[in-house]
N, CA, C and O atoms as a DFTB+ gen file, in Angstrom:
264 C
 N C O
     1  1     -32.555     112.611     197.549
     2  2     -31.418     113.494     197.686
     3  2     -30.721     113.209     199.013
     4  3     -31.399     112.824     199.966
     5  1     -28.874     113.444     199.172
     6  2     -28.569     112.689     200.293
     7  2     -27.337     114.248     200.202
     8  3     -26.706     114.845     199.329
     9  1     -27.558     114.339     201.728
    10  2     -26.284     115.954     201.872
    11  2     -25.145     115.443     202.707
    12  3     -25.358     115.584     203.911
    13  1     -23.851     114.820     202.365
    14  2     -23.264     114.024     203.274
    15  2     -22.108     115.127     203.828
    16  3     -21.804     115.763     202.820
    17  1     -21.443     115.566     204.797
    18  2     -20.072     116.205     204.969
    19  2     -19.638     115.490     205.501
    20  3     -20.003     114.835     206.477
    21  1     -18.499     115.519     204.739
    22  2     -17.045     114.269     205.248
    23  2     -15.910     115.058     206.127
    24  3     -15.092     115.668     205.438
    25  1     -15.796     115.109     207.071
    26  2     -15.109     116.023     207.745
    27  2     -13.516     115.171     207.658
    28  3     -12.511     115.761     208.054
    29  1     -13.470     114.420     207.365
    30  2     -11.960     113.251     207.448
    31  2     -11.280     113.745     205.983
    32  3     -10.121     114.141     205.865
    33  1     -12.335     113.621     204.823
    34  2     -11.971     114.271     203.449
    35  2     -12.057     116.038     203.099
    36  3     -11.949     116.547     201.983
    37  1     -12.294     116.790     204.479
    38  2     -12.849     118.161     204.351
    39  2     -13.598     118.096     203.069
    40  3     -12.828     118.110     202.109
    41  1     -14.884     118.027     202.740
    42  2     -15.942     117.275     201.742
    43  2     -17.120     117.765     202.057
    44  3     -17.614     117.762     203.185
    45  1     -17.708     118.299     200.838
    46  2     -19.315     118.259     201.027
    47  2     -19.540     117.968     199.826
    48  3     -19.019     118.413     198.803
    49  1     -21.032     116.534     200.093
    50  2     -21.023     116.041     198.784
    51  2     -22.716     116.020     198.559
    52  3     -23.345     115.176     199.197
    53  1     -23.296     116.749     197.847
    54  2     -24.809     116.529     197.480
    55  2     -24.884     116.140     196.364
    56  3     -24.452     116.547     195.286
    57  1     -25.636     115.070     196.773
    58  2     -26.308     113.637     195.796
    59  2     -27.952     114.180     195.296
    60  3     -28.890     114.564     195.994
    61  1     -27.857     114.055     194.103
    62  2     -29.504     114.727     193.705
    63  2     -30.550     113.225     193.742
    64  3     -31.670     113.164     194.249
    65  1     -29.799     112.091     193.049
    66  2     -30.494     110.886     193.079
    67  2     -29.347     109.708     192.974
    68  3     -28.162     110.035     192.910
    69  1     -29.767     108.248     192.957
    70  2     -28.683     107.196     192.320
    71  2     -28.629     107.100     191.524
    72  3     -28.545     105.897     191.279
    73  1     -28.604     107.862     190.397
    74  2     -28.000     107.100     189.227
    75  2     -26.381     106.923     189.308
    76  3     -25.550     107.587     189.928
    77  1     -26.236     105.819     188.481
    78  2     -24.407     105.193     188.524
    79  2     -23.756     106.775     187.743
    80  3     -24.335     107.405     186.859
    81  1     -22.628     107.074     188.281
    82  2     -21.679     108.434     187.879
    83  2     -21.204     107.709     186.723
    84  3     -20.614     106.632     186.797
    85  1     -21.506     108.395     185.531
    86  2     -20.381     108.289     184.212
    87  2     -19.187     108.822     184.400
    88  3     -18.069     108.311     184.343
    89  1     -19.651     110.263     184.706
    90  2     -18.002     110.774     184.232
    91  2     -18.217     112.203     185.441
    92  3     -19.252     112.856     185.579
    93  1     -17.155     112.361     186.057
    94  2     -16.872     113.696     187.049
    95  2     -16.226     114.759     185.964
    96  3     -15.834     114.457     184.836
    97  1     -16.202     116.267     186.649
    98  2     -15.656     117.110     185.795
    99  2     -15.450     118.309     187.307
   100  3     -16.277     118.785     188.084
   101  1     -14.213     118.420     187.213
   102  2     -13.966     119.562     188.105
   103  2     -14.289     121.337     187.396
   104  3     -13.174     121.838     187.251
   105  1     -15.165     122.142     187.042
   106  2     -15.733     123.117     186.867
   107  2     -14.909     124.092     187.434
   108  3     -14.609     124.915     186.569
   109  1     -14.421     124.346     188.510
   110  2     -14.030     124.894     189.282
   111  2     -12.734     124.484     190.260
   112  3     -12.886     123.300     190.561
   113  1     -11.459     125.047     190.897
   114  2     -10.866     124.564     191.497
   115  2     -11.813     123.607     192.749
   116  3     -12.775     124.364     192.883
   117  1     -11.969     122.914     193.308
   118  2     -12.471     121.957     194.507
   119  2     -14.127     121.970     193.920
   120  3     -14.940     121.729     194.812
   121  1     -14.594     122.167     192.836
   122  2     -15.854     122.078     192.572
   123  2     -16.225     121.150     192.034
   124  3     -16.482     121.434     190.864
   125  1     -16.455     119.840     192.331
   126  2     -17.090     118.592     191.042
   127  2     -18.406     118.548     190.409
   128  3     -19.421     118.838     191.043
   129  1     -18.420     118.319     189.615
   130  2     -19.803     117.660     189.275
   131  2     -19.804     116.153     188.443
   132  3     -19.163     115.799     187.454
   133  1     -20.688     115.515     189.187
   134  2     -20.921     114.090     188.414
   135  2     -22.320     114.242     187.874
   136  3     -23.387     114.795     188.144
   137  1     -21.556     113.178     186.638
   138  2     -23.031     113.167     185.774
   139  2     -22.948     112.006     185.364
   140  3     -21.921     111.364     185.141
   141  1     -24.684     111.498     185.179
   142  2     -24.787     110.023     184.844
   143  2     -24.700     109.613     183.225
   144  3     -24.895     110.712     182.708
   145  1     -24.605     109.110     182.643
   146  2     -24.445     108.112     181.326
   147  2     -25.786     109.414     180.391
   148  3     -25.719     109.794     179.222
   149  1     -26.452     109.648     181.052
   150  2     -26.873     111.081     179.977
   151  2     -26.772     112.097     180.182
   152  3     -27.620     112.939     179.887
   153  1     -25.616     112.343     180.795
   154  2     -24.837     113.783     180.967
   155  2     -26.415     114.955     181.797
   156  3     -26.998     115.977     181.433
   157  1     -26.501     114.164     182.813
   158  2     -27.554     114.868     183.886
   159  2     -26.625     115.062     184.611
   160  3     -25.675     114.353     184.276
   161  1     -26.266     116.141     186.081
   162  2     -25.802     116.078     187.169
   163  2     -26.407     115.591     188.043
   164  3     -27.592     115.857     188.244
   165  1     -25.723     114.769     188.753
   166  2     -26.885     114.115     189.419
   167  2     -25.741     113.933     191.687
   168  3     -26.086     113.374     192.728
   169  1     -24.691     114.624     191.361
   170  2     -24.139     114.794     192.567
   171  2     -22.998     116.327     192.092
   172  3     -22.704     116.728     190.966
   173  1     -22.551     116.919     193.576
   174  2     -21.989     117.905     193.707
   175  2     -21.192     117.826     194.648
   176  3     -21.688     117.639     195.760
   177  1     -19.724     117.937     194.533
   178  2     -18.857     118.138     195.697
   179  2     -18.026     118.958     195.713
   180  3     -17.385     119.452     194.784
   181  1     -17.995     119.192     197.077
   182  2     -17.416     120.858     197.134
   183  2     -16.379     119.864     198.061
   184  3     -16.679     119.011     198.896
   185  1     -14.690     120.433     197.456
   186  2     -13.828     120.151     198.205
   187  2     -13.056     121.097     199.281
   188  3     -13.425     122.270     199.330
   189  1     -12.334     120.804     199.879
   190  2     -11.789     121.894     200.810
   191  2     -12.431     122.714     202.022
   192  3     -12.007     123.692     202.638
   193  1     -13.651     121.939     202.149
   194  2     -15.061     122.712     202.979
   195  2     -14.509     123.792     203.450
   196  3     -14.738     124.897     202.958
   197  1     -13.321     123.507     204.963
   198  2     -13.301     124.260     205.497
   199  2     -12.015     125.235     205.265
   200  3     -11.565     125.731     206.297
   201  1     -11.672     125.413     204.621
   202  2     -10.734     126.711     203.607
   203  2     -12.035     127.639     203.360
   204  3     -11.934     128.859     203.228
   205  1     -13.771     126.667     203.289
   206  2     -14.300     127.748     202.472
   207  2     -15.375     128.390     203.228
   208  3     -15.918     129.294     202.593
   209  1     -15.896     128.159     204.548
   210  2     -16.515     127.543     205.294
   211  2     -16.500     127.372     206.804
   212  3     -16.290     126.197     207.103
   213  1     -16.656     128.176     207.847
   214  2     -16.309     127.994     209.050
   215  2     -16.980     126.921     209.538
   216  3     -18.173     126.754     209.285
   217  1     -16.113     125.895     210.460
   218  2     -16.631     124.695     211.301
   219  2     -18.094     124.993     211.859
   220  3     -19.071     124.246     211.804
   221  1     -17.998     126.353     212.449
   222  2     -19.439     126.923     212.996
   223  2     -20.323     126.348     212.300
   224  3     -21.217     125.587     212.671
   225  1     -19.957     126.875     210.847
   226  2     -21.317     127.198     209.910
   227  2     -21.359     125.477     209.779
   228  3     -22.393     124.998     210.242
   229  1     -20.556     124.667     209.317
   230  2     -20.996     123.407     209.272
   231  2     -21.746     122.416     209.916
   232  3     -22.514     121.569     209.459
   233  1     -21.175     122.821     211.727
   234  2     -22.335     122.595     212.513
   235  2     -23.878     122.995     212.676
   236  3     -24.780     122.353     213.214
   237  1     -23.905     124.012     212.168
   238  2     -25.151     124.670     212.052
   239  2     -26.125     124.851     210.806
   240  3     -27.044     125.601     210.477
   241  1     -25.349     123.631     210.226
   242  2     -25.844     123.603     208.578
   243  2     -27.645     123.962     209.324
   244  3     -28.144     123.919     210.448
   245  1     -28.133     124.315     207.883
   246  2     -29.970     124.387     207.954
   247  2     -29.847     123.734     206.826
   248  3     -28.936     123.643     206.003
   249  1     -31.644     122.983     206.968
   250  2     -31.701     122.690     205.007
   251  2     -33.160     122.982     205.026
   252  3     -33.794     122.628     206.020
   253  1     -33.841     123.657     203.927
   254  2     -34.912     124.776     203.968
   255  2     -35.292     124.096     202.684
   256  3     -34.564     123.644     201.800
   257  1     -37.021     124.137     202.817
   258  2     -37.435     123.375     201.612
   259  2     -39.061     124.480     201.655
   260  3     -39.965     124.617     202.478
   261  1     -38.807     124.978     200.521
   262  2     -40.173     126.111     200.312
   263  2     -41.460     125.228     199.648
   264  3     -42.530     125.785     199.404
């Protein structure tokens, strides 16, 4: 799994694994999801970060694993 923020594309993009993207589908206004050739999701991008999202909080991302 790979958590990238693109601050140049205001972008947050979580990757679950590599598989090659078949086909994207916007769900939501700035919401993607890609899915591979058997309709798994296998990445997530949230567009517009910071419309949604204070810079703060981006700096201060956490990532928490139970």
């Amino acid at each position: 799994m790979r958590l990238k923020v693109d601050q140049k594309s205001d972008a947050l993009y979580f990757r679950l694994d590599e598989s090659p993207v078949a086909e994207s589908e916007e769900i939501r206004p700035g919401i993607v999801l890609d899915f591979d050739a058997r309709d798994n999701v296998v990445g997530i991008e949230i567009l517009n970060l910071s419309r949604r999202i204070s810079e703060e909080m981006i700096r201060n991302f956490k990532f928490e694993t139970a």
